[in-house]
N, CA, C and O atoms as CSV, one atom per row, in Angstrom:
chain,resi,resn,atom,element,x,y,z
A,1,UNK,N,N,0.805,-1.208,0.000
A,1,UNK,CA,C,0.000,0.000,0.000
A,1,UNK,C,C,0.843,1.266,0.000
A,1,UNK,O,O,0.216,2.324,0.038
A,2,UNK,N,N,2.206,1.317,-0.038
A,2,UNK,CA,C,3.290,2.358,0.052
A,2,UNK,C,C,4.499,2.196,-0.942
A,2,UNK,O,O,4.877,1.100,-1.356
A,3,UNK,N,N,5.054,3.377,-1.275
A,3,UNK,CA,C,5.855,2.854,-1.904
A,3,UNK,C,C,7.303,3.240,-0.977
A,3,UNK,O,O,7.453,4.015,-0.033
A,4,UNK,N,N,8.632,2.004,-1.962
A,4,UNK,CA,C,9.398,2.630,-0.838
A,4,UNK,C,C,10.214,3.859,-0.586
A,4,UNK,O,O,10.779,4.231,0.442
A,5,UNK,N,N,10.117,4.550,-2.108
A,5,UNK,CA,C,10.425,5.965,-2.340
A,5,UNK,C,C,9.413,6.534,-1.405
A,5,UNK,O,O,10.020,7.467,-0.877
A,6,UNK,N,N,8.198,6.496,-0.898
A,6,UNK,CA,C,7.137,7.327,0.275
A,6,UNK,C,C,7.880,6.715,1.491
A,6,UNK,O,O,7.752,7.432,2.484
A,7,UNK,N,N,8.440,5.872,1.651
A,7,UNK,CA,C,8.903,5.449,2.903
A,7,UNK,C,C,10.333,5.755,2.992
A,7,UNK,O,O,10.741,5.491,4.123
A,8,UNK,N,N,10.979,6.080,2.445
A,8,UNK,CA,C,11.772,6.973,2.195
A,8,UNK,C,C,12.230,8.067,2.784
A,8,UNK,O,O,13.098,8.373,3.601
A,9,UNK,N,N,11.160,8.726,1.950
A,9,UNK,CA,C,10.449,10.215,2.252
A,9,UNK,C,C,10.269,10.730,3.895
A,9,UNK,O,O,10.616,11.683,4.593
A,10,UNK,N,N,9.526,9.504,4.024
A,10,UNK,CA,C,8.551,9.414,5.747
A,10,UNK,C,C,10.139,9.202,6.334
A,10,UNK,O,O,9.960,10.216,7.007
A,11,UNK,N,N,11.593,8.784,6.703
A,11,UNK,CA,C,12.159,8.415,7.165
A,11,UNK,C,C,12.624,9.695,7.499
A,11,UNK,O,O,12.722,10.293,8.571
A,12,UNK,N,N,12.976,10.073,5.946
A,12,UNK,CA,C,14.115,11.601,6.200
A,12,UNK,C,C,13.168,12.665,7.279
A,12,UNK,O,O,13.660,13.214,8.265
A,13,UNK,N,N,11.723,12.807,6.845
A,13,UNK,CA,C,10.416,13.525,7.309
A,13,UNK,C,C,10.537,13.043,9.343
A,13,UNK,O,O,10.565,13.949,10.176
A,14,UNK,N,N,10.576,11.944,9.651
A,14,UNK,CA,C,10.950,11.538,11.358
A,14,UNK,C,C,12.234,12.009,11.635
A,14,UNK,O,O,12.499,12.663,12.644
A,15,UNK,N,N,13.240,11.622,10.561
A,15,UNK,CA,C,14.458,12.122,10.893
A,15,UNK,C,C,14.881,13.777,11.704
A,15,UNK,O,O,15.778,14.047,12.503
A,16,UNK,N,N,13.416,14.961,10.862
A,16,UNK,CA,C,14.070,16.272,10.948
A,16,UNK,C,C,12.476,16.569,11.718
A,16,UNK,O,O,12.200,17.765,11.817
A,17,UNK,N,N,11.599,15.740,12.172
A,17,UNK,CA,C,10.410,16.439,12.887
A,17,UNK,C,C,9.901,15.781,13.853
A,17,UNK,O,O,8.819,16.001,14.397
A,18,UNK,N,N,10.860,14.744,14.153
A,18,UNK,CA,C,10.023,13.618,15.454
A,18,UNK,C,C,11.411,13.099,16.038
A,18,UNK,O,O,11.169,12.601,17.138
A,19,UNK,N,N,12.712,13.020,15.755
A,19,UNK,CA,C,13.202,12.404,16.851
A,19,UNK,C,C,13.810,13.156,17.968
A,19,UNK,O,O,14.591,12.782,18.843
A,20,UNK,N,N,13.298,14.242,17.745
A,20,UNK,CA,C,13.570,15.097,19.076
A,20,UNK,C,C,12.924,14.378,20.480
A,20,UNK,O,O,13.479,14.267,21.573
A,21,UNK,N,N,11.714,13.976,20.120
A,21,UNK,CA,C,10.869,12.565,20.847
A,21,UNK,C,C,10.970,11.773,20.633
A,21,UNK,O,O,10.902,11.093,21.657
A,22,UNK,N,N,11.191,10.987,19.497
A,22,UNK,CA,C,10.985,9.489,19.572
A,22,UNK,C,C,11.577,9.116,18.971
A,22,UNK,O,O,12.221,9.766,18.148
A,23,UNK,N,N,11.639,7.263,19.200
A,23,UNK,CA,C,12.687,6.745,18.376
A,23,UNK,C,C,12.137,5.524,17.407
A,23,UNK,O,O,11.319,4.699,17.817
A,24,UNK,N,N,12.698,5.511,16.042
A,24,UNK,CA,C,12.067,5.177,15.144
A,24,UNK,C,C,11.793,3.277,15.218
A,24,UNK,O,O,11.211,2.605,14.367
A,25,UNK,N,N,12.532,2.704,16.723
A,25,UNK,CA,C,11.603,1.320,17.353
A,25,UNK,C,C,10.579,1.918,17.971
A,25,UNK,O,O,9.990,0.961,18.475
A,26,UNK,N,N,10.004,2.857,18.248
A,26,UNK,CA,C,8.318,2.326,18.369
A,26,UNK,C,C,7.513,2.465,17.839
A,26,UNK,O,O,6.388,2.439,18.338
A,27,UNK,N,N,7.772,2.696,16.464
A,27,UNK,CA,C,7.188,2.421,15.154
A,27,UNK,C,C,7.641,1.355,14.384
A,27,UNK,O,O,7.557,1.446,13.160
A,28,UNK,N,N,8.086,0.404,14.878
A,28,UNK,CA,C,8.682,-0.967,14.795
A,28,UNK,C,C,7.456,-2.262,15.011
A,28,UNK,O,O,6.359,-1.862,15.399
A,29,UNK,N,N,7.618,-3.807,14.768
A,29,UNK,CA,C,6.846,-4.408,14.957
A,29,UNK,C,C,8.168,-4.622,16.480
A,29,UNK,O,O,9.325,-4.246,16.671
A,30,UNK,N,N,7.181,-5.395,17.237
A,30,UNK,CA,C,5.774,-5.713,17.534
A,30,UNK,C,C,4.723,-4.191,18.330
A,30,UNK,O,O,3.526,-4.068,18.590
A,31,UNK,N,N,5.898,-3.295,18.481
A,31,UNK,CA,C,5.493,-2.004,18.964
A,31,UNK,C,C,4.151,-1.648,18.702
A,31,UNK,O,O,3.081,-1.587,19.308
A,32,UNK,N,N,4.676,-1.401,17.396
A,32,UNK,CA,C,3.230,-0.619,15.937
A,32,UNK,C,C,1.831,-1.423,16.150
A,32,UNK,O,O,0.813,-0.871,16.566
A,33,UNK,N,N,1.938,-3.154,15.720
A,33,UNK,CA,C,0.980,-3.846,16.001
A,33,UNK,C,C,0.045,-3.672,17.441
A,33,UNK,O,O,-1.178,-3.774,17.544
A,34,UNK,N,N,0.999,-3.389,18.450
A,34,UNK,CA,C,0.678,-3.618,19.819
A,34,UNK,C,C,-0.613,-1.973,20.018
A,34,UNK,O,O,-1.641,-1.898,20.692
A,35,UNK,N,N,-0.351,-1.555,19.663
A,35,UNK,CA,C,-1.055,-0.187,19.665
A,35,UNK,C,C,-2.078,-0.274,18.538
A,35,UNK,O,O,-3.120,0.135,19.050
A,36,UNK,N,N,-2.332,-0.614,17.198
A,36,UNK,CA,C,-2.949,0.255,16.324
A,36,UNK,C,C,-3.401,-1.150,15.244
A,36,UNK,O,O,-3.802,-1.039,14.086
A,37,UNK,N,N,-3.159,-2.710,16.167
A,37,UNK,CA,C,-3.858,-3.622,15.899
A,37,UNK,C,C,-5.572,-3.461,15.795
A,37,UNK,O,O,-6.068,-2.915,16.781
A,38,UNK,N,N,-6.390,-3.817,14.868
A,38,UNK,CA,C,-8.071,-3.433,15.140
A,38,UNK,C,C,-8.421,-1.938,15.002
A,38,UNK,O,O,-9.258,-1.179,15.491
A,39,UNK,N,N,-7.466,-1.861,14.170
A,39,UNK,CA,C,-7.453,-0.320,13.949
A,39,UNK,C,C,-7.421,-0.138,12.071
A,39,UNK,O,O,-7.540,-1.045,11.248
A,40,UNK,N,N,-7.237,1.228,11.834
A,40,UNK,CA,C,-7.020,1.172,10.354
A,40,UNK,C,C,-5.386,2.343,10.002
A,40,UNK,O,O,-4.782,3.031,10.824
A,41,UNK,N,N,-5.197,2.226,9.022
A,41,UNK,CA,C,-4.096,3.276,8.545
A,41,UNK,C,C,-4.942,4.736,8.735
A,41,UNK,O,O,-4.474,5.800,9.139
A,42,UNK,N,N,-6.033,4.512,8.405
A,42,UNK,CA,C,-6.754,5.990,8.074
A,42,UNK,C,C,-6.565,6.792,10.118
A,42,UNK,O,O,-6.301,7.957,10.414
A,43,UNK,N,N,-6.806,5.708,10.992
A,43,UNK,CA,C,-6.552,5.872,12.020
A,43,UNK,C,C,-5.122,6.361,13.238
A,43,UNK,O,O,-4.998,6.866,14.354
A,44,UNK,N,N,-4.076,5.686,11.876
A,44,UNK,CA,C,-2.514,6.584,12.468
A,44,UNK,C,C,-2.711,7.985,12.118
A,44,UNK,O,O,-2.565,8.996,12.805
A,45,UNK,N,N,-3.185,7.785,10.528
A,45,UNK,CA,C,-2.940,9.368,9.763
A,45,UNK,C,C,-3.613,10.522,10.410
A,45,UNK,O,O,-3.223,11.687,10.480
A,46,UNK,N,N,-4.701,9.979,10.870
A,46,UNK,CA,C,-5.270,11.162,11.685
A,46,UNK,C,C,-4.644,11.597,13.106
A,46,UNK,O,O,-4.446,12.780,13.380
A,47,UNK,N,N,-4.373,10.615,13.920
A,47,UNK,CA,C,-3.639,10.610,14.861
A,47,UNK,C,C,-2.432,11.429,14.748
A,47,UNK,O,O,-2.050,12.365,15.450
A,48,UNK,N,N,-1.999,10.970,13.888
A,48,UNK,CA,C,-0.619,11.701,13.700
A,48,UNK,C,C,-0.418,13.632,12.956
A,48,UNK,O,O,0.356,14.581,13.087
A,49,UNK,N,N,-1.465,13.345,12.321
A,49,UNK,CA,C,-2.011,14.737,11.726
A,49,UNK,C,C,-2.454,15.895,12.644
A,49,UNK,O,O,-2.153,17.088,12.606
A,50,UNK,N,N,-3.412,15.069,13.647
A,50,UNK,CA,C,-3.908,16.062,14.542
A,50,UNK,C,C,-3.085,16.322,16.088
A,50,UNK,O,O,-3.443,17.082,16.987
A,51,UNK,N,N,-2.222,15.680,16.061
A,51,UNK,CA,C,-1.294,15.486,17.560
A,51,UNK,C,C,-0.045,15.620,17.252
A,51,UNK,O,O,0.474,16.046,18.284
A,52,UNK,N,N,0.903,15.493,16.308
A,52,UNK,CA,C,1.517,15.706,15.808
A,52,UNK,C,C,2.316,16.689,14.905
A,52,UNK,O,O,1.665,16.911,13.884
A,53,UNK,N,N,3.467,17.334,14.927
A,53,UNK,CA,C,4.651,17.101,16.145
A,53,UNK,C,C,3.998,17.705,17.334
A,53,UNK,O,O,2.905,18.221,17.101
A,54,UNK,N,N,4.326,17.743,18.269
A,54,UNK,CA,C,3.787,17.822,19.461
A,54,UNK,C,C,4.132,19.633,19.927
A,54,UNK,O,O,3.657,20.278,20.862
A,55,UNK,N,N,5.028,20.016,18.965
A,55,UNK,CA,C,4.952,21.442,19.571
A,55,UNK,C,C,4.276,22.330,17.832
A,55,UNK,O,O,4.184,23.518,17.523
A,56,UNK,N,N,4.014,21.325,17.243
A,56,UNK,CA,C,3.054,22.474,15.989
A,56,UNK,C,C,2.164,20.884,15.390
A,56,UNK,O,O,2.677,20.215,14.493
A,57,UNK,N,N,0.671,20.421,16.115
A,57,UNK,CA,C,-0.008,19.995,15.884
A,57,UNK,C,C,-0.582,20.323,14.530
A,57,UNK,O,O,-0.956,21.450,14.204
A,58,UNK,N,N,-0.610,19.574,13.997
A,58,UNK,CA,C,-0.763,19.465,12.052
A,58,UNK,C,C,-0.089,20.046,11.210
A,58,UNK,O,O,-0.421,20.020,10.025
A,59,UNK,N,N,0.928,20.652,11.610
A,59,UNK,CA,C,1.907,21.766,11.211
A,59,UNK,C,C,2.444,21.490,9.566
A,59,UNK,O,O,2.714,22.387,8.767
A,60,UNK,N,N,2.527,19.828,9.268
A,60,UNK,CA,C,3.056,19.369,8.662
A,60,UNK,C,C,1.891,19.015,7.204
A,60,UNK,O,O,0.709,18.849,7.508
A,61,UNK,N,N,2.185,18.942,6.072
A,61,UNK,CA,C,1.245,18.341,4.877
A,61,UNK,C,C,0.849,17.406,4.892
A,61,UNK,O,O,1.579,16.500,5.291
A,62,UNK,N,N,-0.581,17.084,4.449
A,62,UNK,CA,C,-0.973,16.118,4.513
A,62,UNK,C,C,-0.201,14.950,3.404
A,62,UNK,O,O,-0.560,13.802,3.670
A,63,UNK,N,N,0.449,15.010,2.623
A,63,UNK,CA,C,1.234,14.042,1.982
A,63,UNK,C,C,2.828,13.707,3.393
A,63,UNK,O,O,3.422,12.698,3.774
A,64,UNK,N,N,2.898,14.888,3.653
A,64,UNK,CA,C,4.201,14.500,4.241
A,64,UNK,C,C,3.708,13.547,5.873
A,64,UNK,O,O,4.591,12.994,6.528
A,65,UNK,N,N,2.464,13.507,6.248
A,65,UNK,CA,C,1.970,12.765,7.365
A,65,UNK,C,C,1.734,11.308,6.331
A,65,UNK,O,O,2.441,10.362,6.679
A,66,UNK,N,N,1.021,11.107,5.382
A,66,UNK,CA,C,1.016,10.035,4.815
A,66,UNK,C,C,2.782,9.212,4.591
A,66,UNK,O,O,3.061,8.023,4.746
A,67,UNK,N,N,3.718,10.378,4.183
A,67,UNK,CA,C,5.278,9.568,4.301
A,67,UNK,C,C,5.379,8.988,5.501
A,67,UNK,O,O,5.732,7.811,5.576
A,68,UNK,N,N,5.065,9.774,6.688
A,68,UNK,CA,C,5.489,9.199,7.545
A,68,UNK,C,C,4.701,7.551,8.169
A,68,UNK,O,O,5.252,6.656,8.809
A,69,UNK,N,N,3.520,7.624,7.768
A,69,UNK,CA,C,2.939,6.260,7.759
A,69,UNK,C,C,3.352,5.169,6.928
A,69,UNK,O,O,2.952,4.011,7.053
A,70,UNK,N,N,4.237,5.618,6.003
A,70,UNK,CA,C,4.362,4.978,5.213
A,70,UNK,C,C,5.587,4.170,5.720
A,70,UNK,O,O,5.732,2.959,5.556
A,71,UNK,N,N,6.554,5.102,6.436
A,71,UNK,CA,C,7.639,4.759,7.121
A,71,UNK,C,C,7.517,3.780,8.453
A,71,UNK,O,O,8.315,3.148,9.145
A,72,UNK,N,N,5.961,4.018,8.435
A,72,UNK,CA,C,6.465,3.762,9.737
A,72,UNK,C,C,5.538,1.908,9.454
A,72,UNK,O,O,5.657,1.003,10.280
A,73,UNK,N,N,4.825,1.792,8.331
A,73,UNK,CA,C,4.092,0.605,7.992
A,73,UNK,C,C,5.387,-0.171,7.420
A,73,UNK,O,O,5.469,-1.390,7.573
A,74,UNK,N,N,6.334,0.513,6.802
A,74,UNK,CA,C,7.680,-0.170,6.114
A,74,UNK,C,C,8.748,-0.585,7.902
A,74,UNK,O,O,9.464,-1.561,8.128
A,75,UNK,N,N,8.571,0.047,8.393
A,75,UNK,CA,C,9.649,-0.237,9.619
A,75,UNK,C,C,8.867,-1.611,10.429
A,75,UNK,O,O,9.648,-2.325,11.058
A,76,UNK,N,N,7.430,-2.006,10.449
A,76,UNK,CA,C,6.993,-3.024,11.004
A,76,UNK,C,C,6.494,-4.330,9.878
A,76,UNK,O,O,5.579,-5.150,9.961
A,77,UNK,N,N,7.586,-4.084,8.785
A,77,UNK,CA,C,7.167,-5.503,8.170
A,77,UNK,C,C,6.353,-5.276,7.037
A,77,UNK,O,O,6.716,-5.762,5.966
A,78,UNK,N,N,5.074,-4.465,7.112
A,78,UNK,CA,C,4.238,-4.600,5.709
A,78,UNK,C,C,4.924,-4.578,4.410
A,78,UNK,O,O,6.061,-4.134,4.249
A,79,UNK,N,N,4.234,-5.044,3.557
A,79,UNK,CA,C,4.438,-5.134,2.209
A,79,UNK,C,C,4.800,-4.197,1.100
A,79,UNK,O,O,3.804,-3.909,0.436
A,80,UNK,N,N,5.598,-3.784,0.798
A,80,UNK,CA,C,5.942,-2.662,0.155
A,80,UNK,C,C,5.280,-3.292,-1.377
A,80,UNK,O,O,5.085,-4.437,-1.786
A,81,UNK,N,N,5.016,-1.667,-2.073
A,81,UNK,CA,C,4.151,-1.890,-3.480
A,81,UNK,C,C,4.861,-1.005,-4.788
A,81,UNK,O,O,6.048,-0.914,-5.103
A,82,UNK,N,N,3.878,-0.517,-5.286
A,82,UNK,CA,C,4.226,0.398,-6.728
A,82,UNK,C,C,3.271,1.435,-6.592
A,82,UNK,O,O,3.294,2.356,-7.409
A,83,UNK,N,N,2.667,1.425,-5.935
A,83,UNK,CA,C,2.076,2.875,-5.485
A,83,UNK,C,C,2.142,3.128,-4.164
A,83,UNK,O,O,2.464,2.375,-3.246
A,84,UNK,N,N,1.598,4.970,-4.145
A,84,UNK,CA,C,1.998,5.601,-2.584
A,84,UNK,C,C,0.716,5.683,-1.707
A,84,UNK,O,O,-0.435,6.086,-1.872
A,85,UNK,N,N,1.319,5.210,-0.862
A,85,UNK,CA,C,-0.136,5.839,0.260
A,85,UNK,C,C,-0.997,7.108,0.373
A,85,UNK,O,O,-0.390,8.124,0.711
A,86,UNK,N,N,-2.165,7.196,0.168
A,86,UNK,CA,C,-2.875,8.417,-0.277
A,86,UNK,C,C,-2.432,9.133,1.005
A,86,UNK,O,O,-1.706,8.579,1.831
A,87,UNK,N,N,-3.075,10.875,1.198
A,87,UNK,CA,C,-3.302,11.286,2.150
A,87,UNK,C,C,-5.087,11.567,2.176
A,87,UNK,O,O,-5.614,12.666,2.343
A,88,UNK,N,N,-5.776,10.305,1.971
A,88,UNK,CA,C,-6.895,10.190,2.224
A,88,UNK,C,C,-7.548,9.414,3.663
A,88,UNK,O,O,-7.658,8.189,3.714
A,89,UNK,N,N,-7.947,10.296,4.777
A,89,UNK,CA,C,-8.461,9.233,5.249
A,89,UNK,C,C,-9.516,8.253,4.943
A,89,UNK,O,O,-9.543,7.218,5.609
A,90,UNK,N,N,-10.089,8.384,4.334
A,90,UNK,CA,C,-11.838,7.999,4.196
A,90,UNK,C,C,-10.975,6.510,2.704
A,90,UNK,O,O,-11.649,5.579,2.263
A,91,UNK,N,N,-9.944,6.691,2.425
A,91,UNK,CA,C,-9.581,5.822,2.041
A,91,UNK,C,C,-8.322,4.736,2.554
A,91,UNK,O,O,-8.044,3.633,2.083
A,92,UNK,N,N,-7.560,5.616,3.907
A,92,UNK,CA,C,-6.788,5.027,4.751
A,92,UNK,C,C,-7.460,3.984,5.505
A,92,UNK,O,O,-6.893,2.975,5.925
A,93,UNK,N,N,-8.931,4.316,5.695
A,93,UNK,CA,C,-9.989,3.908,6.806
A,93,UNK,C,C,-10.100,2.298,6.112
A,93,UNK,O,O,-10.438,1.314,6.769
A,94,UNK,N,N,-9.764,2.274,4.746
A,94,UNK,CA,C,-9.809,0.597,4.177
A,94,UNK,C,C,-8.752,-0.233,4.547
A,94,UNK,O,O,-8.953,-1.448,4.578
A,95,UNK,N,N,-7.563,0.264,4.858
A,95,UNK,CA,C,-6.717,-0.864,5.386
A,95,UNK,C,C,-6.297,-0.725,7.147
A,95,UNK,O,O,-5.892,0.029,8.032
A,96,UNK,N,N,-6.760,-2.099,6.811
A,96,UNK,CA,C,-6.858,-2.740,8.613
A,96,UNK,C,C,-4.852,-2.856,9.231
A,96,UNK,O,O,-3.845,-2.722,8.534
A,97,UNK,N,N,-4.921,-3.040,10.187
A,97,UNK,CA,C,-3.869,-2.852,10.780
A,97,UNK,C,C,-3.736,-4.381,11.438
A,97,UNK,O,O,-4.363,-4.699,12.449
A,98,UNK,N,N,-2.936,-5.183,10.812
A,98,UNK,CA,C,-2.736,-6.301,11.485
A,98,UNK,C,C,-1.347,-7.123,11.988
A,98,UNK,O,O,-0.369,-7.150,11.240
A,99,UNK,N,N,-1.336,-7.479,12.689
A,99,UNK,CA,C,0.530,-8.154,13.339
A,99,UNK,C,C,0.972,-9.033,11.700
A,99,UNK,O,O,0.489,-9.925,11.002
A,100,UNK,N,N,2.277,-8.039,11.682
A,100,UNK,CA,C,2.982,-9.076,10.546
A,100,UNK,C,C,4.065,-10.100,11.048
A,100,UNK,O,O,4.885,-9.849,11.931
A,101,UNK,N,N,3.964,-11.223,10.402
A,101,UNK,CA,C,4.859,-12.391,10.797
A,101,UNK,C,C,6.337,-11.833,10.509
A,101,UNK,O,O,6.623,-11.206,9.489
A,102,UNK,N,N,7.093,-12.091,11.373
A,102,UNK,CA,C,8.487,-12.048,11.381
A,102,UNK,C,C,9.120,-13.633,10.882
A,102,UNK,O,O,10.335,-13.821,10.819
């Protein structure tokens, strides 16, 4: 559902707007799964859109919040593709969030 040029993108994008907080294992499996299992993608993006970075909440584009999902679905295993992850929720809201096998 990402490509890995968007995951890419999303890496350099955590690199210069999130690791002032965090570190790019808890967007890792089993981390990622453990949180946002029974959930959907459309459900990080918003999360992350509206709370995110924590000192300029949505501050960031809605493509450049989709990189970072993208990064962060590539850091726990999912399937990398030939196309990019929209910055749609109402179409994020279609893929489910499930534990990938290691």
């Amino acid at each position: 559902v990402f490509s890995v040029a968007q995951a890419d993108r999303g890496e350099s994008r955590f690199k210069q707007s999130c690791t002032g907080c965090h570190a790019a294992v808890q967007f890792a499996e089993p981390a990622f799964s453990a949180r946002w299992e029974g959930r959907t993608v459309g459900d990080v993006f918003r999360y992350l859109s509206e709370t995110m970075p924590e000192n300029d909440p949505g501050g960031l584009a809605p493509a450049q919040y989709a990189d970072l999902v993208a990064f962060f679905l590539g850091q726990s295993g999912y399937p990398v593709g030939d196309d990019e992850l929209p910055a749609d929720p109402a179409v994020l809201d279609r893929i489910a969030i499930v534990p990938q096998p290691r």
